[in-house]
C-alpha angles and dihedrals in degrees: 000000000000092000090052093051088051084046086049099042102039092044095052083056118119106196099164133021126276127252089232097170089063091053095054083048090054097036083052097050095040093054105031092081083057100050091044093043093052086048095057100043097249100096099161081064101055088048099056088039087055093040079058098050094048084048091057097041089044085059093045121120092219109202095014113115111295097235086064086044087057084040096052097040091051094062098037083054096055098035085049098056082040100057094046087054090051080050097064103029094059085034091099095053111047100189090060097046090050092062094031088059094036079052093053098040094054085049088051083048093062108038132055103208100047081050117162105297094082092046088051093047076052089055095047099051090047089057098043088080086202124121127283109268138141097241106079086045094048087049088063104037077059092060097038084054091040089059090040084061096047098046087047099049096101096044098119092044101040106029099114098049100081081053091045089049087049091050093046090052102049093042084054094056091046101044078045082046091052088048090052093054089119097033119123118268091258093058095036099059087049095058089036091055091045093051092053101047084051086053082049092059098037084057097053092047094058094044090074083060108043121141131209087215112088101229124159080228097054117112085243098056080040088060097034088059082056097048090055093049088052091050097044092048095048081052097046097057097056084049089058090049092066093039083079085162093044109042088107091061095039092056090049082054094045103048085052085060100050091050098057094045095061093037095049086042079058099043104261123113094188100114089039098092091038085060092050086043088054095044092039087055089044093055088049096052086044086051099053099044080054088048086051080081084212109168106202119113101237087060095049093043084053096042093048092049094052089057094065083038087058089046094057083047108055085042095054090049104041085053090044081052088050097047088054083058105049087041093065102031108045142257114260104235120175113232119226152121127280127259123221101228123162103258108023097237103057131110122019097353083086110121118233102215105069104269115125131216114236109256105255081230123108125190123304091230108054085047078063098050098041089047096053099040088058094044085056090040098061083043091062102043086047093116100029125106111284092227083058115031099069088061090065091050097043086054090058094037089046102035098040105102133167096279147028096251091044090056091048094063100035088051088048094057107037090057098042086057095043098056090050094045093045085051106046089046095048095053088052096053095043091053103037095026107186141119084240093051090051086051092052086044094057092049099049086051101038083047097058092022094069094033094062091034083090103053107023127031083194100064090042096059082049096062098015095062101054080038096068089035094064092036102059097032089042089142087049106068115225099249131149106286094039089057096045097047081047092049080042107057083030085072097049094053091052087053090049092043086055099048090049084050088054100035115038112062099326091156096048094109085064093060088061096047088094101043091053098046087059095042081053087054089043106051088037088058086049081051101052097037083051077067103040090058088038100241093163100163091052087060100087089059094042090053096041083047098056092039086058087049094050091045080050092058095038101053085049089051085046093051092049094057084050092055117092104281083351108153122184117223109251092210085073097047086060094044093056089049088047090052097054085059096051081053089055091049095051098055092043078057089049097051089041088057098042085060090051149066122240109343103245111249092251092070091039090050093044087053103052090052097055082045087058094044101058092036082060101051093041095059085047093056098056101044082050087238130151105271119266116261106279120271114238117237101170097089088051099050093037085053085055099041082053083054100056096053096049088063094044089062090043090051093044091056095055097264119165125285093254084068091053097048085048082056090046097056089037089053103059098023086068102056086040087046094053093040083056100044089050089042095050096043091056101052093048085054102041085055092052101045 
């Protein structure tokens, strides 16, 4: 109970506006074909042209750029008439349309594009009971086509804003990101990993524009400035950590920053000079502490730390610069048409900055489940009314998730909304009956339905539900008894749903945890011997890399807790958030060597050996073996801590400034190096404890 008041209270929940203008869109196209086939006098076909037209718009990626929409529509369109037609053609022999949905349901489970419209035009031919033809399906390819027109319409005039939303986005979490510098590890790896999933989606974005031709104004060159903001200000904070005596100034630095980069992200270019101004008067102060000659080592080791903090600096406002340009000036975006690859990532979408689109492909075994329980789900509906059966179907098709949690809420709430849709809906057809007053009722719910599709699950089962209902049953007017025997089979879909979610496979995230831990220790040596070889411009796409592996590992951790008596190990939690430090160190590491000349072999040395280490235990982990002896640190860092020294002495007798920049990399590499060392050594023992 407690669970389902969570589920109620969290799902009303309205935590961002509303695109309500794309609900009116969606509300006008899905009840146009009623009132013009009333009209007309053909009335059956207005309804399945307007059940085309809310399956399409059901399978829409609403604000993602508009050449995947047409993508995306293009292929639910054809895969909706085409499972109606399925639908009509295996009606008249039930046995075979129970495996041939439970088929197509465990496809749509697996795979995002084929997604569940064309599952549910599959339900609804099969309960049509009528022949096999091409007419009903080509009624609603026309209004999925119909829908597709509308939503790209504006297309020419709008195409750059779904890359512009993604930009602004992304520009807001990192200049968030810039203002948590100080803040403590907790919130900090919230901001940081909102900051990276924003740069996700920025990636993505720009991936559906990207050009063969190198410009500065291309989406790519947009995404790699803010890559490099996100590195240099990961690196900047472990360097704050060490400027014990200039934190105060770093921070004033810092907030001007932040500043300019929301308000060039917004047009305006007016912090912009105030930045330069901060990091130019920072430069000055760091220069002369450096002019005082003093030749202690507390002054040189601060000294020498400033400088990197100067170089993070000077990158983060010369991007922010750069962003103010690009704001007010334009991104350079290629027009042209879609191509319809498999999947829809492939070829030349892929981003070239080392962000990586997310795979279309879920998990095998809730395909299987999902698959199954629906399979079950049309058996069992064989002898009931054919205006009735498919509701119990839809609600296991619908409220089955990944994991038991997740179908909780989702059944919770479809059948809370249910219940209210069915009800509302009912009154007002009760009261106003009419094939006119069911048209103006599709468009009022359709309207808000799809509008708050996008922010509540909840409120759209609300609308969505009664919606269908009158949709697909458009001859069989929504009364009394039709809604309670809906809200009543709607219930016992959510029960079977949950029994499929408990029953079939509700430990099978337990069976990966081991796949992915070594894939996060895989993919962190990668990370660290990037480093070691100073492959500096192949960072970005390591770290990007083993941040995907370690969201891998934690969205499995997270979906265990949610399984029936499912408990995630708390050993691994740590380590992901383990794993996220040793990034930051890395990419600390990597600002420290782009300033330098040739690494010293200690830090090479010391490197390679974390490299090896986690290689080790990854491969140790995945063959389920006792971890390798532990690999020794202490010389190389003790070769490096000699080093420093060493320079220290050079720099305090007046030596050159190359001497000084050596000290300066050696400086900062050494706290970073032993961070990483500790960092490392613990996750390699938390994963194999």
């Amino acid at each position: 109970m407690r669970g389902a008041a969570r589920a109620l209270r969290k799902g009303f929940s309205l935590p961002a506006r509303p695109p309500w203008g794309y609900g009116l869109l969606c509300g006008s196209v899905i009840s146009a074909p009623l009132f013009v086939g009333t009209l007309a006098g053909w009335p059956n076909t207005g309804a399945f042209v307007a059940l085309g037209a809310y399956l399409a718009a059901f399978g829409d990626n609403y604000g993602k750029p508009y050449a995947r929409r047409a993508r995306t529509l293009a292929v639910k369109i054809v895969l909706i008439s085409a499972g109606c037609w399925l639908g009509l053609l295996v009606g008249p022999y039930p046995g075979l349309a129970v495996v041939v949905v439970g088929l197509l349901a465990a496809v749509a489970g697996r795979f995002r594009l084929v997604g569940t419209p064309p599952v549910l035009a599959t339900v609804v031919g099969v309960y049509l009971a009528v022949p096999a033809g091409f007419r009903l399906p080509g009624e609603m390819a026309a209004g999925g086509v119909l829908y597709a027109a509308a939503a790209l319409a504006l297309w020419p005039v709008r195409r750059l804003h779904p890359l512009k939303d993604a930009f602004n986005a992304a520009t807001d979490t990192l200049a968030a990101l810039l203002d948590g510098i100080a803040e403590p590890e907790e919130r900090w790896g919230e901001l940081r990993d909102r900051a990276s999933k924003a740069l996700d989606a920025a990636g993505t974005a720009s991936a559906s524009f990207h050009s063969d031709e190198d410009s500065d104004r291309s989406a790519d060159a947009y995404v790699q400035l803010l890559v490099r903001i996100f590195h240099e200000t990961v690196a900047l904070r472990g360097l704050r950590v060490q400027a014990t005596d200039d934190r105060e100034q770093i921070d004033e630095v810092v907030a001007a920053l932040s500043r300019a980069l929301r308000e060039s992200a917004a047009g305006s270019a007016a912090s912009v000079p105030a930045a330069l101004a901060a990091t130019a008067a920072f430069a000055e102060r760091s220069a002369g502490l450096r002019a005082l000659g003093r030749t202690d080592p507390a002054s040189l080791r601060r000294v020498a730390l400033l400088g990197q903090v100067r170089r993070c600096f000077d990158r983060i406002v010369v991007a922010v610069r750069t962003v103010g340009l690009l704001a007010s000036d334009g991104v350079q975006a290629p027009a042209r048409l879609p191509r319809l690859t498999w999947p829809p990532t492939a070829g030349r979408e892929q981003p070239r900055h080392g962000w990586t689109p997310q795979t279309g492909r879920q998990e095998p075994e809730h395909a299987g489940r999902l698959g199954l329980a629906v399979a079950v789900a049309m058996a069992l509906m064989l002898g009931l009314h054919e205006h009735y059966g498919k509701w119990f179907v839809f609600t296991v098709l619908l409220g089955l998730r990944s994991t038991y949690g997740d179908t909780v809420y989702r059944v919770v709430l479809r059948v809370t909304g249910t219940v209210l849709g069915a009800v509302v809906a009912a009154v007002i057809l009760v009261a106003v009956p009419g094939a006119y007053m069911i048209a103006i009722t599709v468009l009022v719910f359709a309207t808000f339905g799809y509008a708050l599709r996008e922010v509540s699950f909840a409120y759209w089962s609300v609308f969505a539900t009664p919606l269908a209902m009158m949709l697909t049953d458009y001859s069989t007017r929504l009364d009394w008894r039709a809604a309670g025997f809906r809200i009543l089979l709607t219930m016992g879909g959510g029960v079977l749903a949950l029994v499929a979610a408990r029953v079939l496979w509700p430990h099978g995230q337990s069976s990966r945890l081991r796949g992915l831990t070594a894939d996060l220790l895989r993919e962190h040596a990668l990370l660290v011997r990037a480093l070691a070889e100073r492959d500096l411009g192949g960072i970005p796409g390591r770290a990007d890399a083993a941040g995907q592996a370690a969201e891998r590992l934690g969205g499995a951790l997270d979906k265990l807790e949610k399984e029936p008596g499912g408990r995630a190990p708390q050993e691994l939690r740590e380590a992901v958030t383990l794993a996220r430090k040793l990034r930051d160190d890395a990419i600390l590491l990597a600002a420290v060597l782009r300033g330098s000349a040739e690494g010293s072999d200690a830090t090479a040395a010391v490197l390679d050996a974390v490299g090896d280490r986690l290689a080790a235990v990854a491969e140790a982990v995945g063959d389920d073996k006792p971890p390798p002896h532990l690999d020794a640190f202490e010389a190389g860092l003790a070769e490096l801590a000699g080093e420093v020294s060493s320079l220290m002495q050079e720099a305090a007798a007046g030596e050159s400034s190359a001497v000084r920049r050596e000290l300066r990399h050696a400086v900062a590499a050494h706290p970073a190096l032993k961070s990483l060392c500790a960092d490392a050594l613990d996750l390699a023992r938390l994963v194999t404890t």
